[in-house]
C-alpha positions as CSV (number, residue, x, y, z in Angstrom):
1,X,34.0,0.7,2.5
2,X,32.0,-1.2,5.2
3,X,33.8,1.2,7.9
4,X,33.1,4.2,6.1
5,X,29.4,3.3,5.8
6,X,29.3,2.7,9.5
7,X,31.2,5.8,10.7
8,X,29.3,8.3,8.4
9,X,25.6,6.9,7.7
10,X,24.9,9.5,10.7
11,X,25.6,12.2,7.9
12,X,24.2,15.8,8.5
13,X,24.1,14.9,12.1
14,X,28.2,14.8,12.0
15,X,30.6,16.4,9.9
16,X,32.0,13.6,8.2
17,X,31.2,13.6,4.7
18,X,29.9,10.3,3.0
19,X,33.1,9.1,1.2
20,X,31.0,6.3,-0.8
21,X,27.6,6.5,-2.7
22,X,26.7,3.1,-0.5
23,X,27.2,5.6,2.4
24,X,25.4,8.0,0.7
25,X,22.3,5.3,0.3
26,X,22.4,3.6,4.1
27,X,22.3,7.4,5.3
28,X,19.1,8.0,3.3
29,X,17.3,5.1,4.1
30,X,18.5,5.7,7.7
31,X,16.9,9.0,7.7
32,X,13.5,8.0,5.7
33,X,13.1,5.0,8.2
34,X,13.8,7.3,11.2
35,X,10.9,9.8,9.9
36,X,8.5,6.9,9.2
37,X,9.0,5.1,12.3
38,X,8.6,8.8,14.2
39,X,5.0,9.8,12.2
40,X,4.0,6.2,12.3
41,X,1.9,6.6,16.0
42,X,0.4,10.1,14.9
43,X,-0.5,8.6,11.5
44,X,-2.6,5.9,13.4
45,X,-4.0,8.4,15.8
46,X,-5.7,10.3,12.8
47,X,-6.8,7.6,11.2
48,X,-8.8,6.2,14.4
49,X,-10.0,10.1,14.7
50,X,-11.2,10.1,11.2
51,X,-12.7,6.3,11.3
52,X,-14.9,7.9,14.7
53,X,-15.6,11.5,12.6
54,X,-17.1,9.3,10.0
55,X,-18.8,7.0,12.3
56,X,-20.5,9.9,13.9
57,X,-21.6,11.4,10.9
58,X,-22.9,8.6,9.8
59,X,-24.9,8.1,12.7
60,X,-26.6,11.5,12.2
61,X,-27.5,11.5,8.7
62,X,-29.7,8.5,9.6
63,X,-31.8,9.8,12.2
């Protein structure tokens, strides 16, 4: 099982087919980790955009 999990959690990016539901799992995580770890640097840029959008706002309203 521990072979098949290795071979295969690349699944959709090969054509071997998952032959265990554990495979199945460790290629979904693989994939959801790969995303999150990918979106993670934009996700930061925004949020530095938004916390100087707000800042400058801010700053107008009270003058």
């Amino acid at each position: 099982m521990e072979k098949d999990i290795i071979l295969k959690h690349m699944w959709g990016a090969t054509a071997a087919i998952p032959k265990y539901r554990e495979s199945l799992i460790v290629g979904l995580v693989d994939d959801v980790q790969a995303v999150t770890d990918f979106f993670m640097p934009l996700q930061q840029r925004f949020a530095t955009w938004r916390r100087k959008q707000l800042s400058r706002v801010l700053n107008q309203i009270e003058k």
